[in-house]
C-alpha positions in Angstrom: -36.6 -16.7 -13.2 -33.6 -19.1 -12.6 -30.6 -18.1 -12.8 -28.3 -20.4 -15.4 -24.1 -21.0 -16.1 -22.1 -22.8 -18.3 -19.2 -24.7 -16.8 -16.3 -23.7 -19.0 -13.4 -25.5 -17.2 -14.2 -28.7 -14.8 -10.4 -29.7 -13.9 -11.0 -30.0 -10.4 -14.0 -31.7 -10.5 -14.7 -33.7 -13.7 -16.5 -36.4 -11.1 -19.1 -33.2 -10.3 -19.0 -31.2 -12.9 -19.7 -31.3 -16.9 -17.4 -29.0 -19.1 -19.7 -27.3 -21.5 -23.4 -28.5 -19.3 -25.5 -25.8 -18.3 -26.2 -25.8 -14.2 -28.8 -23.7 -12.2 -27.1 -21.6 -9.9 -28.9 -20.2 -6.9 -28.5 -17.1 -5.2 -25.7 -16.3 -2.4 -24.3 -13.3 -2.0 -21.6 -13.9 0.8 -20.1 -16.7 -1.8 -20.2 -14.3 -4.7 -18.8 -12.0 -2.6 -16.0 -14.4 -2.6 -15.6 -15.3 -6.0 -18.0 -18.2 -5.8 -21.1 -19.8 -7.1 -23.6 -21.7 -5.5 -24.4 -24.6 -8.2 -26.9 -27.7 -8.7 -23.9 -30.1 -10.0 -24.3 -33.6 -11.3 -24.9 -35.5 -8.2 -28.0 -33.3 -7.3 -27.6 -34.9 -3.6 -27.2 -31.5 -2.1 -30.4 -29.5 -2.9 -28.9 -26.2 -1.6 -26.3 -26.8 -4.4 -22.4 -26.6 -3.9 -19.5 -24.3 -3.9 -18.0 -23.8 -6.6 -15.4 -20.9 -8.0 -17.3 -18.4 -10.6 -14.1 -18.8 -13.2 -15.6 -22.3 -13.7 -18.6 -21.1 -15.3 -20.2 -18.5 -17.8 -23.4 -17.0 -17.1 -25.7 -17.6 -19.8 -29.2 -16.3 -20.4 -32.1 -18.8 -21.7 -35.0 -18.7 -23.8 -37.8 -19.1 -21.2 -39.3 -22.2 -22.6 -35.7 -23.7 -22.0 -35.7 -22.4 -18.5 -38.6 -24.1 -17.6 -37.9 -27.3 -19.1 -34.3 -26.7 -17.0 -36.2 -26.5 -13.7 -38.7 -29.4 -14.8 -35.7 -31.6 -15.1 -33.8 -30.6 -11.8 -37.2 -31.7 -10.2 
C-alpha cells in the first residue's frame, strides 16, 4: 500500500507543512537518492506531490484501515 511519514520539523515551511501531520509520500528514487521525499503537503495543488528533505519527516507504518481512510481523504 501507500507509503506514509510524519513531519517532525516544518521550519522551512510551516505555510506547507504541518509538524506532527501524517503525509503520503510517493515513490522517487532519484530524490531519495538525494536525501529527499516526494510528499502530498497541505496545498494538495501539485498531485505529483513536492520536494521535500527526508530529515523533515519519520516514516511511519499504519494500520490498514487508517491507510485507506488516508488515501480516501487525499481524494
Amino acid at each position: 500500500m501507500a507509503r506514509f511519514v510524519v513531519c517532525i520539523d516544518n521550519a522551512s515551511n510551516p505555510a506547507s507543512l504541518i509538524l506532527d501531520k501524517v503525509y503520503r509520500s510517493l515513490p522517487d528514487a532519484e530524490a531519495e537518492a538525494h536525501g529527499m521525499l516526494r510528499v502530498i503537503d497541505e496545498g494538495k495543488s501539485e498531485p505529483d506531490g513536492y520536494l521535500y528533505p527526508a530529515s523533515m519527516f519519520a516514516p511511519i507504518e499504519l494500520p490498514e484501515a487508517a491507510e485507506r481512510a488516508l488515501m480516501a481523504a487525499d481524494g
